[in-house]
KEKELO-564071 format. One record per residue: x, y, z of N, C-alpha, C in turn; residue number from 0; residue in three letters. Coordinates in Angstrom, 3 decimals. Last residue first. Layout:
N
+----------+----------+----------+----------+----------+----------+----------+----------+----------+-----+-----+
!      n.u !      n.v !      n.w !     ca.u !     ca.v !     ca.w !      c.u !      c.v !      c.w !   i !  aa !
+----------+----------+----------+----------+----------+----------+----------+----------+----------+-----+-----+
!        X !        Y !        Z !        X !        Y !        Z !        X !        Y !        Z ! NUM ! Ala !
...
+----------+----------+----------+----------+----------+----------+----------+----------+----------+-----+-----+
***
This chain:
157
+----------+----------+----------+----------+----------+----------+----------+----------+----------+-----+-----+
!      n.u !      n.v !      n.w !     ca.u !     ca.v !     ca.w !      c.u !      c.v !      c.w !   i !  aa !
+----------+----------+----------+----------+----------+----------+----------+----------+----------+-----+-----+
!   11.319 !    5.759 !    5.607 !   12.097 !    5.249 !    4.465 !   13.476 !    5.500 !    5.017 ! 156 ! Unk !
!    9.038 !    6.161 !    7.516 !   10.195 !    5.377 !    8.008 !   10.649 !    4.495 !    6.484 ! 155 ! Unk !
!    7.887 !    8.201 !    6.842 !    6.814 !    7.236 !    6.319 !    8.094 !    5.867 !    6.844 ! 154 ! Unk !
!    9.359 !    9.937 !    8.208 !    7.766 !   10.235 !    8.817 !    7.231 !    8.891 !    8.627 ! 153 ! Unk !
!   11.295 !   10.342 !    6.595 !   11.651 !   10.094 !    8.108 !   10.075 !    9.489 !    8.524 ! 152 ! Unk !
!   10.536 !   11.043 !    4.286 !   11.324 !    9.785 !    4.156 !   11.363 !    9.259 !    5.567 ! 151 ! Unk !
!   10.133 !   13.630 !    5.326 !    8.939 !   12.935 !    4.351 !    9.454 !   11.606 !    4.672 ! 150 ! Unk !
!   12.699 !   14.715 !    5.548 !   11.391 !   14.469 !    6.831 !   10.561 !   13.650 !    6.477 ! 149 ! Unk !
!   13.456 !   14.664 !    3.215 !   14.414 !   13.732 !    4.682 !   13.134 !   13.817 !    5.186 ! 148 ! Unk !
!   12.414 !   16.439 !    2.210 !   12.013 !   15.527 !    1.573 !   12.666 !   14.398 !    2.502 ! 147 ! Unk !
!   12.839 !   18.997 !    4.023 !   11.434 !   18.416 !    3.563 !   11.513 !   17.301 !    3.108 ! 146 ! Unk !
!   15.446 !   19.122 !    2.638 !   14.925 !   18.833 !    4.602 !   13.382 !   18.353 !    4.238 ! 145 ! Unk !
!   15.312 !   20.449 !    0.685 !   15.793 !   18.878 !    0.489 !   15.490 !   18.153 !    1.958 ! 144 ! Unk !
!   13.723 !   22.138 !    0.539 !   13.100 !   21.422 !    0.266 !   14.202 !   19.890 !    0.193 ! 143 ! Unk !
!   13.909 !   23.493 !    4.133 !   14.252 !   23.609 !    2.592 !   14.048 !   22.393 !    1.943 ! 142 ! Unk !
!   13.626 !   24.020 !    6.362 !   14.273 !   24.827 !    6.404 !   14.586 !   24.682 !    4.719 ! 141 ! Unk !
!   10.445 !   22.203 !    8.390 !   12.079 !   22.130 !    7.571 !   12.184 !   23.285 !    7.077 ! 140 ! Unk !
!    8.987 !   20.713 !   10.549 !    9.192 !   22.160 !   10.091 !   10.369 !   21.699 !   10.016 ! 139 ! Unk !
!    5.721 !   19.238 !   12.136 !    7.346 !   19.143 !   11.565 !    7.730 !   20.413 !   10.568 ! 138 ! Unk !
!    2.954 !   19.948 !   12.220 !    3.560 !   19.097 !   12.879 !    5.349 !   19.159 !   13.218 ! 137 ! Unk !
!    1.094 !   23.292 !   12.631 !    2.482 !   22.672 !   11.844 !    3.175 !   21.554 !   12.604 ! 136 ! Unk !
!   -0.670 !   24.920 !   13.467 !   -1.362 !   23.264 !   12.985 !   -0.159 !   22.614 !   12.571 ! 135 ! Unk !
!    0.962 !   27.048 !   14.632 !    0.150 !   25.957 !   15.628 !   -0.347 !   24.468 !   15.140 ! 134 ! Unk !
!    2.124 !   28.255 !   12.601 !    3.154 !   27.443 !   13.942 !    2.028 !   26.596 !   14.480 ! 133 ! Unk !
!   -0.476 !   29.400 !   11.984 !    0.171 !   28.597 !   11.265 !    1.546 !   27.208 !   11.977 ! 132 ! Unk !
!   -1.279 !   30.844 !   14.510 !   -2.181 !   29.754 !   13.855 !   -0.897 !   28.459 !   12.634 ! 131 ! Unk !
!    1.042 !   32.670 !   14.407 !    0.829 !   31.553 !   15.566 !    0.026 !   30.658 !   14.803 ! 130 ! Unk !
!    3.147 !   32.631 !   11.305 !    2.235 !   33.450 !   12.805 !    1.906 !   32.481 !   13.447 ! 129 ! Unk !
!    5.000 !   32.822 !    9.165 !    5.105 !   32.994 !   10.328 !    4.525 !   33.402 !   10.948 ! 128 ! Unk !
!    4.179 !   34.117 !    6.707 !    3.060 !   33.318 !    7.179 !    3.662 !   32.761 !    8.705 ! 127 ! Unk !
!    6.364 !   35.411 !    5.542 !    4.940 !   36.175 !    5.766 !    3.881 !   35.180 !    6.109 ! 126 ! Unk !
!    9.493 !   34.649 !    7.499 !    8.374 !   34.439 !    5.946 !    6.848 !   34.822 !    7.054 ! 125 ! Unk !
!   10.434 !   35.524 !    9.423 !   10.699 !   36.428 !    8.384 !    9.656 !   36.025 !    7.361 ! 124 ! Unk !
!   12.912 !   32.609 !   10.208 !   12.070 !   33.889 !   10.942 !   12.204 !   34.504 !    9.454 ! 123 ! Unk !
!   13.774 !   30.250 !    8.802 !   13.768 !   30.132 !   10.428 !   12.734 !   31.608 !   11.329 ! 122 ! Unk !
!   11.280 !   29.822 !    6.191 !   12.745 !   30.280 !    7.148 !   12.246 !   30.031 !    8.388 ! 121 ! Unk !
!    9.765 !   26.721 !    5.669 !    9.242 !   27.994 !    5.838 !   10.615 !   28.345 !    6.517 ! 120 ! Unk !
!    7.456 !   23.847 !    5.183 !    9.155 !   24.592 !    4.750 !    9.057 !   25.863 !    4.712 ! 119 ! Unk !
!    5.610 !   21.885 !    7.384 !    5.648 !   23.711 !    6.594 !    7.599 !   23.502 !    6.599 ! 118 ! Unk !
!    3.416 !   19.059 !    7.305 !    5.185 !   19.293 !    7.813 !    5.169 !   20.872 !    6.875 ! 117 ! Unk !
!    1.155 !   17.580 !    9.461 !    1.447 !   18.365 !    8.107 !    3.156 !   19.038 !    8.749 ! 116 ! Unk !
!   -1.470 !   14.949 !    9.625 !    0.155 !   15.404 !    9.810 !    0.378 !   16.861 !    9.037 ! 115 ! Unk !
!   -4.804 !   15.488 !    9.652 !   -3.847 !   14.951 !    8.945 !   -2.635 !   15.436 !    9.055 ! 114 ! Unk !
!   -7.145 !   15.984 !   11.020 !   -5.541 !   15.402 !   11.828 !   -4.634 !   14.701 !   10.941 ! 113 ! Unk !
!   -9.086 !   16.807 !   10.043 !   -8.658 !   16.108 !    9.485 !   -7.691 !   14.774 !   10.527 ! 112 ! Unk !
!   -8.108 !   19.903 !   10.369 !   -9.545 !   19.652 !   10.394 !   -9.358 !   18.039 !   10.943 ! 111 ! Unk !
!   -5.779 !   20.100 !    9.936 !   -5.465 !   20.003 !   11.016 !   -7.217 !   19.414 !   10.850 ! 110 ! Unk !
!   -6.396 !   20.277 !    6.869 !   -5.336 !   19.024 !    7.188 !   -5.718 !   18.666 !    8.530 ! 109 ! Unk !
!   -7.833 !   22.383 !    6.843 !   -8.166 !   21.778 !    6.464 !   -7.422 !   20.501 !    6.797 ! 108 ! Unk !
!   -5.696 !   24.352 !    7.168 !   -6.883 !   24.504 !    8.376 !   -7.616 !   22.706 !    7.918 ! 107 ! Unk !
!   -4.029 !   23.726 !    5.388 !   -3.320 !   23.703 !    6.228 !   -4.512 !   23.259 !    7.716 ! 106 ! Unk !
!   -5.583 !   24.843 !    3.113 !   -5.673 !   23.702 !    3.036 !   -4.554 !   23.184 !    4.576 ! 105 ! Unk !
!   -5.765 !   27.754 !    3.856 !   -6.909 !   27.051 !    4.122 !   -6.626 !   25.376 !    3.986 ! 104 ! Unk !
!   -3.319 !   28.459 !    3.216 !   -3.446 !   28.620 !    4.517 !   -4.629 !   27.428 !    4.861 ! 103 ! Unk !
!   -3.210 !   27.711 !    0.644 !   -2.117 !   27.810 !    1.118 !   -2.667 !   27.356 !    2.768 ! 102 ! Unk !
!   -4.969 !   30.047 !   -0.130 !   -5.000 !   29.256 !   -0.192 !   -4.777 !   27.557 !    0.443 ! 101 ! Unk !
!   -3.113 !   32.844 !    0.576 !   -5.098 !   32.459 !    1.441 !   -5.048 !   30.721 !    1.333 ! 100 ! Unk !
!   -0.055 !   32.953 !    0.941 !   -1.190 !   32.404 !    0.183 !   -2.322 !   31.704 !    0.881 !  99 ! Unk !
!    1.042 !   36.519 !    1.350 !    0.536 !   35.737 !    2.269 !   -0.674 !   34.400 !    1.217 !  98 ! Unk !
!    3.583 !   36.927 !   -0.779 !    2.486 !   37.547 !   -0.291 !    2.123 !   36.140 !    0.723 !  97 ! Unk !
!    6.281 !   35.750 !   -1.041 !    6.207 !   37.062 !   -1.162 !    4.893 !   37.826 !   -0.797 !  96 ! Unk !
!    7.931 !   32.932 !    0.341 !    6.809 !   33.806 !    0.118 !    6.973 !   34.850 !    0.167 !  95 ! Unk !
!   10.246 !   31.594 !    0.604 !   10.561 !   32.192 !   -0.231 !    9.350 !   33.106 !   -0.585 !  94 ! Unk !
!    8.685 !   28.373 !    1.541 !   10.025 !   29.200 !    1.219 !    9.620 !   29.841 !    0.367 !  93 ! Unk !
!    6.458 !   26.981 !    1.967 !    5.985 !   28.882 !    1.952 !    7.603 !   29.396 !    1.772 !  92 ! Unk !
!    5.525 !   23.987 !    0.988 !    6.298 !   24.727 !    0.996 !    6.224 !   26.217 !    0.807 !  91 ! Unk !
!    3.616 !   21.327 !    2.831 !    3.562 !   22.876 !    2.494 !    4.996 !   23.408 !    2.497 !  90 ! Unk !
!    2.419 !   17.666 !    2.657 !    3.841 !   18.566 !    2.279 !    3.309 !   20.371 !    2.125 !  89 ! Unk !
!    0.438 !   15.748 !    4.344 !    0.493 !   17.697 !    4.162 !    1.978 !   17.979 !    4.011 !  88 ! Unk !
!    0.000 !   12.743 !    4.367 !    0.928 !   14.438 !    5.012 !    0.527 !   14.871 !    4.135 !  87 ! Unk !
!   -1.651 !   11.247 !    3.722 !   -1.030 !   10.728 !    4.815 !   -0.618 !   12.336 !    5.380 !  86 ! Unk !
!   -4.862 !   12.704 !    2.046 !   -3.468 !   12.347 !    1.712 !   -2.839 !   11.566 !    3.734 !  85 ! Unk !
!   -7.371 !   13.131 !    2.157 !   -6.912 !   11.647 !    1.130 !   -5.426 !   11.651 !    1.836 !  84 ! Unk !
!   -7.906 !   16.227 !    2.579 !   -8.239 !   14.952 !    3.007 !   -7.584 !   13.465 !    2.941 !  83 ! Unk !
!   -6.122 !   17.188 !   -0.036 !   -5.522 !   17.013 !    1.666 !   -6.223 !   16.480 !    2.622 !  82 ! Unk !
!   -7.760 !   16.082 !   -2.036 !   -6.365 !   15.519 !   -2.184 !   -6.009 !   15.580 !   -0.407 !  81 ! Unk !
!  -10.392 !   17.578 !   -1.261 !  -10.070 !   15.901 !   -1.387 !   -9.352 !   15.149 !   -1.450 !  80 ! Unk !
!   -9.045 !   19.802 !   -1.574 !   -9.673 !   19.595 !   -0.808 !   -9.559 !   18.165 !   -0.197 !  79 ! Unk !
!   -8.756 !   20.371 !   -4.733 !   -7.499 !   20.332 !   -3.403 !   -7.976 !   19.751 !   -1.975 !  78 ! Unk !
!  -11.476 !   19.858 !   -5.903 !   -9.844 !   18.613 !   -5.307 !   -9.274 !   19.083 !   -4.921 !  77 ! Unk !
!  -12.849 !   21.485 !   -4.628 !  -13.424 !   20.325 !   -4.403 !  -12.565 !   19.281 !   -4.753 !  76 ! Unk !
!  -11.243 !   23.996 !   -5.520 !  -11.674 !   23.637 !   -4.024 !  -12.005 !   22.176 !   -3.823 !  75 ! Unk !
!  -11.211 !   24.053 !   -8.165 !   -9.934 !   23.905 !   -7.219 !  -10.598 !   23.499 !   -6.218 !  74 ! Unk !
!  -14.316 !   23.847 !   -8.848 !  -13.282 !   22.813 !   -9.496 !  -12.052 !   22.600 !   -8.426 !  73 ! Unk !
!  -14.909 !   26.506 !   -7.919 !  -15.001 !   25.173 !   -7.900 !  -14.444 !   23.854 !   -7.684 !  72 ! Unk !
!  -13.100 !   28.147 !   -9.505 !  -13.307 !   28.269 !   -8.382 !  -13.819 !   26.796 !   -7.960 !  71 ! Unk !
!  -11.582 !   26.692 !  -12.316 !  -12.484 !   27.139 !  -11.734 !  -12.806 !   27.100 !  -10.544 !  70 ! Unk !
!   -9.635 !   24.476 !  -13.384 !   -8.970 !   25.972 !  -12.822 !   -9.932 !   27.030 !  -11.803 !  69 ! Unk !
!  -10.464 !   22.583 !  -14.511 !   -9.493 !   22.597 !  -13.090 !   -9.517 !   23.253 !  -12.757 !  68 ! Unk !
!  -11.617 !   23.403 !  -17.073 !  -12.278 !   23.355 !  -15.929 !  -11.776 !   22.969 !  -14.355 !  67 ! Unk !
!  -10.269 !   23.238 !  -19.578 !   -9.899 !   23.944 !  -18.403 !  -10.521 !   24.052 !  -17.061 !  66 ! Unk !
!  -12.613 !   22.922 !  -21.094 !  -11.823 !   22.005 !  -21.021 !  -10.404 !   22.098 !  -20.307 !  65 ! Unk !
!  -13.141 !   26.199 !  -22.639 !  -13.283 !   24.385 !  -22.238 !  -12.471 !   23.545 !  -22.139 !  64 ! Unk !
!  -11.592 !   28.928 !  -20.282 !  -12.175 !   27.376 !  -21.556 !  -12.327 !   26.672 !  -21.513 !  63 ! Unk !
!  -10.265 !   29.952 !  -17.856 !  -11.752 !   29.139 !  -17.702 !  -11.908 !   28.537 !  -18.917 !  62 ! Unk !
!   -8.295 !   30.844 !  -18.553 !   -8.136 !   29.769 !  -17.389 !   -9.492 !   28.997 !  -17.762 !  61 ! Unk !
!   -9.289 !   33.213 !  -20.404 !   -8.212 !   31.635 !  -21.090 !   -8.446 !   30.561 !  -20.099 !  60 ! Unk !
!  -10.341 !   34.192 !  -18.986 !  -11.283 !   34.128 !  -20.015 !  -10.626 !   33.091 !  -20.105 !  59 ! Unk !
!   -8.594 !   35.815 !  -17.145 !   -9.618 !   34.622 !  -16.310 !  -10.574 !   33.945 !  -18.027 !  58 ! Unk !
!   -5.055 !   36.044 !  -17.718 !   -6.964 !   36.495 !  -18.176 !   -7.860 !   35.109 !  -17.760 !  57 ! Unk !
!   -2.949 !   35.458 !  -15.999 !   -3.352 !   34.855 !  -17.156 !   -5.009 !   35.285 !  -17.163 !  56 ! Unk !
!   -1.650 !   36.086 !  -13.415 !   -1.978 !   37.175 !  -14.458 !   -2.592 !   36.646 !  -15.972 !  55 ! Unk !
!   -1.325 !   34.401 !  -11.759 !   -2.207 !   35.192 !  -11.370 !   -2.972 !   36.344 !  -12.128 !  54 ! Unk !
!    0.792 !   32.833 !  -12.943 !   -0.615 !   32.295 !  -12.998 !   -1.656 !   33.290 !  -12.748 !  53 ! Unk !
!    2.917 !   34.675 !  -14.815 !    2.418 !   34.507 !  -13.374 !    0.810 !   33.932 !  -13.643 !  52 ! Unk !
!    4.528 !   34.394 !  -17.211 !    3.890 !   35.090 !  -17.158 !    3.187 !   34.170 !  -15.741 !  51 ! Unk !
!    7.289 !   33.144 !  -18.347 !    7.220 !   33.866 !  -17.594 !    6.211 !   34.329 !  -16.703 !  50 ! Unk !
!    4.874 !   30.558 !  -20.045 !    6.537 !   31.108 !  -19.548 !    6.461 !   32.218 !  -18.380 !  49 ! Unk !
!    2.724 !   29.962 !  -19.507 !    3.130 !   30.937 !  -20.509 !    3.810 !   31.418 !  -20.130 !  48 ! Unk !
!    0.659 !   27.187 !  -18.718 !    2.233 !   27.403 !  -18.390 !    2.278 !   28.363 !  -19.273 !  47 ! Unk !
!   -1.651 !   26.325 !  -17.898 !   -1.435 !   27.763 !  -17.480 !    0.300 !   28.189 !  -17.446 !  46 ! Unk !
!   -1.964 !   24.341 !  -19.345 !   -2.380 !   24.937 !  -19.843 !   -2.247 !   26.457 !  -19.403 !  45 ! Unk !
!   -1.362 !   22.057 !  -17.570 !   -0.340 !   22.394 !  -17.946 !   -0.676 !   23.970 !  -19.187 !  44 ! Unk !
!   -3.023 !   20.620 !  -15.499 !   -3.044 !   22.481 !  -15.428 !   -1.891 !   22.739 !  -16.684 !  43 ! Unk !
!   -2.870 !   18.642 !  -14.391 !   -3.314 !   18.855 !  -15.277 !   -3.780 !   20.060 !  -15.650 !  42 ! Unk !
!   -1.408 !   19.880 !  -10.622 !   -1.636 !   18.233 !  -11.843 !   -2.992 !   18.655 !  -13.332 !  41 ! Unk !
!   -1.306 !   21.193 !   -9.149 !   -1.263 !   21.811 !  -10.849 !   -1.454 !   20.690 !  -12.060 !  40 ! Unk !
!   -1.382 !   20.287 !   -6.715 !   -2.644 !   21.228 !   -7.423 !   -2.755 !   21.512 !   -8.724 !  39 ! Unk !
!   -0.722 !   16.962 !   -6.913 !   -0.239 !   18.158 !   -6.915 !   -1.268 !   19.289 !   -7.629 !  38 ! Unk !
!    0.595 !   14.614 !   -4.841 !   -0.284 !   14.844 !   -5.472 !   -0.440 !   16.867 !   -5.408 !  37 ! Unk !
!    2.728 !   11.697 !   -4.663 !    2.411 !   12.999 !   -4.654 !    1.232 !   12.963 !   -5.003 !  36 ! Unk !
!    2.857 !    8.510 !   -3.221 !    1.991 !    8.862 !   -4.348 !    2.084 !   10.670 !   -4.159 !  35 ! Unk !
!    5.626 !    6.509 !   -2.785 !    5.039 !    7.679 !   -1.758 !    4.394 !    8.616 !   -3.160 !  34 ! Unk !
!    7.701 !    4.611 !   -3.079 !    6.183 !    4.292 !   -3.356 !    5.636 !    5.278 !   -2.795 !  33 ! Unk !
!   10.138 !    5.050 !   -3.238 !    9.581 !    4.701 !   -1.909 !    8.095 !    4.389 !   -1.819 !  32 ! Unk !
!   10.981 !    6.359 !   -5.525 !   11.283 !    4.816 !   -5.344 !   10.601 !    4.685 !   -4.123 !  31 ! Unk !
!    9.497 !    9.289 !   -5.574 !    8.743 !    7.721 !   -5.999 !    9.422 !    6.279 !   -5.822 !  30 ! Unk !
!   10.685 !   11.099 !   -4.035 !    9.826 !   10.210 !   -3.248 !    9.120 !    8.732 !   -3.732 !  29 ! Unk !
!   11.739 !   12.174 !   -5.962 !   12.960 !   12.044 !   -4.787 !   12.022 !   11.351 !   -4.083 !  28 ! Unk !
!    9.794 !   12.928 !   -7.037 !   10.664 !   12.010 !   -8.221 !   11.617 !   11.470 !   -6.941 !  27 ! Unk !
!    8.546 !   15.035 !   -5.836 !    8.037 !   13.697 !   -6.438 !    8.811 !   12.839 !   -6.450 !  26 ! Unk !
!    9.971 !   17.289 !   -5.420 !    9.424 !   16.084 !   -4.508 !    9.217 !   15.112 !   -4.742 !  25 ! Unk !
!   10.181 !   17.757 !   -8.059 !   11.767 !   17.328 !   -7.490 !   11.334 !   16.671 !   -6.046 !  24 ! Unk !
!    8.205 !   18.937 !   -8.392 !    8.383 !   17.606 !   -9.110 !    9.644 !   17.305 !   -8.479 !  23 ! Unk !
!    7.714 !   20.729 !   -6.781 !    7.024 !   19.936 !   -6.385 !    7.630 !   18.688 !   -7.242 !  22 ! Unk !
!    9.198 !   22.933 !   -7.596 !    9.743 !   22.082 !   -6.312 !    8.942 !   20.858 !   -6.220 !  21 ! Unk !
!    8.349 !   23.247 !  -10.018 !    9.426 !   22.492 !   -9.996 !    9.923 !   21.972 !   -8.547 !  20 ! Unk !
!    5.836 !   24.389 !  -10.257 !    5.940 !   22.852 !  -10.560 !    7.312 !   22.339 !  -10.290 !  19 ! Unk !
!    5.736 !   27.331 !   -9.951 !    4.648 !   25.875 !   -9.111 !    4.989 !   24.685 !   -9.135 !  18 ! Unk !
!    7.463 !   27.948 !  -11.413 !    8.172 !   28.238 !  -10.223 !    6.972 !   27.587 !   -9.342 !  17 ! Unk !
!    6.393 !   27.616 !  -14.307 !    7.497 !   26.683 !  -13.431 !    7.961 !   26.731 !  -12.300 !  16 ! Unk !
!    4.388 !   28.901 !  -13.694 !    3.968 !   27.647 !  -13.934 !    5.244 !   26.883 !  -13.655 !  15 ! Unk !
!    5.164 !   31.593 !  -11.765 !    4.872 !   31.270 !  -12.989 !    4.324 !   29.976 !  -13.029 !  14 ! Unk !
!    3.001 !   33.208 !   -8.916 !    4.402 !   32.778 !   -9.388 !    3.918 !   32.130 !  -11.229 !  13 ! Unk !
!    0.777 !   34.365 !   -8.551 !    1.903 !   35.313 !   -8.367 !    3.313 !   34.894 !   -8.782 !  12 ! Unk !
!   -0.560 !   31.528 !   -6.626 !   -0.892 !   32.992 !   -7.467 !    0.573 !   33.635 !   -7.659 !  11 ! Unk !
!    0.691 !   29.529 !   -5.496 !    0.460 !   29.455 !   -6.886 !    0.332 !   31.021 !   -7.606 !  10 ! Unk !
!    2.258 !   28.131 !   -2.266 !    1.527 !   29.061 !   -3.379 !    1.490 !   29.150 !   -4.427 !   9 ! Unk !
!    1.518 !   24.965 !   -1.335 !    2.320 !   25.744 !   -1.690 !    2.000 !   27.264 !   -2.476 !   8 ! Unk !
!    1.462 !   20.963 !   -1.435 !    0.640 !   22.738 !   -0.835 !    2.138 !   23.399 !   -0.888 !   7 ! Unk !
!    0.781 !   18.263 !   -1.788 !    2.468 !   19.187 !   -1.704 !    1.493 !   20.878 !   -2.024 !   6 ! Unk !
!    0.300 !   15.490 !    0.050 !   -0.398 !   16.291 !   -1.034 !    0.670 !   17.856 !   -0.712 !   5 ! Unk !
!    0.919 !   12.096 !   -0.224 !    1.420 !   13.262 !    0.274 !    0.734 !   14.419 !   -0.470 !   4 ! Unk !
!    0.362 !    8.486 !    0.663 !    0.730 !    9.561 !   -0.452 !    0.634 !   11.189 !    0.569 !   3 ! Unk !
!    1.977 !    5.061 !    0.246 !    1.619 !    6.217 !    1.060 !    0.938 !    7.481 !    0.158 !   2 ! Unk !
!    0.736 !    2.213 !   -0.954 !    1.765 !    3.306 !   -0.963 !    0.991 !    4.561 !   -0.292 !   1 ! Unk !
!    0.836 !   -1.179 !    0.000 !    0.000 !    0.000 !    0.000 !    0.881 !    1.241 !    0.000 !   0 ! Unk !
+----------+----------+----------+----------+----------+----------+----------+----------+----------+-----+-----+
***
């Protein structure tokens, strides 16, 4: 039976590669261990336009057919179901520049749950350093290769 992990993190404001690459370097550093990611952008590849910030792609394009991941909706009722479903709550906030609402809610949602959750976040200084957040946070790493030791530590790989 393989474990799995749902990898939270912010989206608005960054590009399509700066969503996907920590998360795939989770992945790939977790699949000989049988440890199933699961990732908000999973079939999103439609919001990749290089440079250009998910947050800034015209709500007309996100929403087409057949884009329907992207819709208010749509996100909520699987991210949702993924951090239900999952063993841990991977959240990486290294390096936040705004506070992600998102981010936050699937964190409220884990603790809902008692699902584990491990935050990669500096030692002091990132914009989600506050008590609520310190409070639902099981385990706390300093970067995503610590994150992925902890992950390995948690599921005793």
């Amino acid at each position: 039976m393989s474990n799995s992990i749902y990898l939270a993190g912010p989206i608005t404001g960054l590009s399509y590669e700066e969503c996907t690459k920590w998360r795939e370097e989770v992945a790939q550093a977790l699949a000989p261990y049988d440890v199933r990611c699961m990732s908000p952008m999973r079939g999103k590849r439609y919001l990749d336009k290089g440079d250009q910030t998910i947050g800034d792609i015209p709500r007309r394009d996100v929403h087409k057919v057949g884009r329907g991941m992207s819709t208010q909706d749509a996100i909520v009722a699987r991210d949702r179901r993924d951090v239900i479903e999952a063993d841990l709550l991977f959240v990486n906030l290294l390096g936040a520049k705004e506070v992600s609402s998102g981010t936050v809610i699937e964190l409220g949602w884990a603790d809902m749950c008692r699902t584990p959750t491990l935050v990669l976040m500096e030692p002091e200084g990132n914009i989600h350093d506050r008590a609520l957040v310190r409070g639902v946070t099981n385990f706390r790493g300093y970067s995503v290769e610590e994150g992925i030791n902890i992950a390995k530590a948690f599921f005793d790989y």
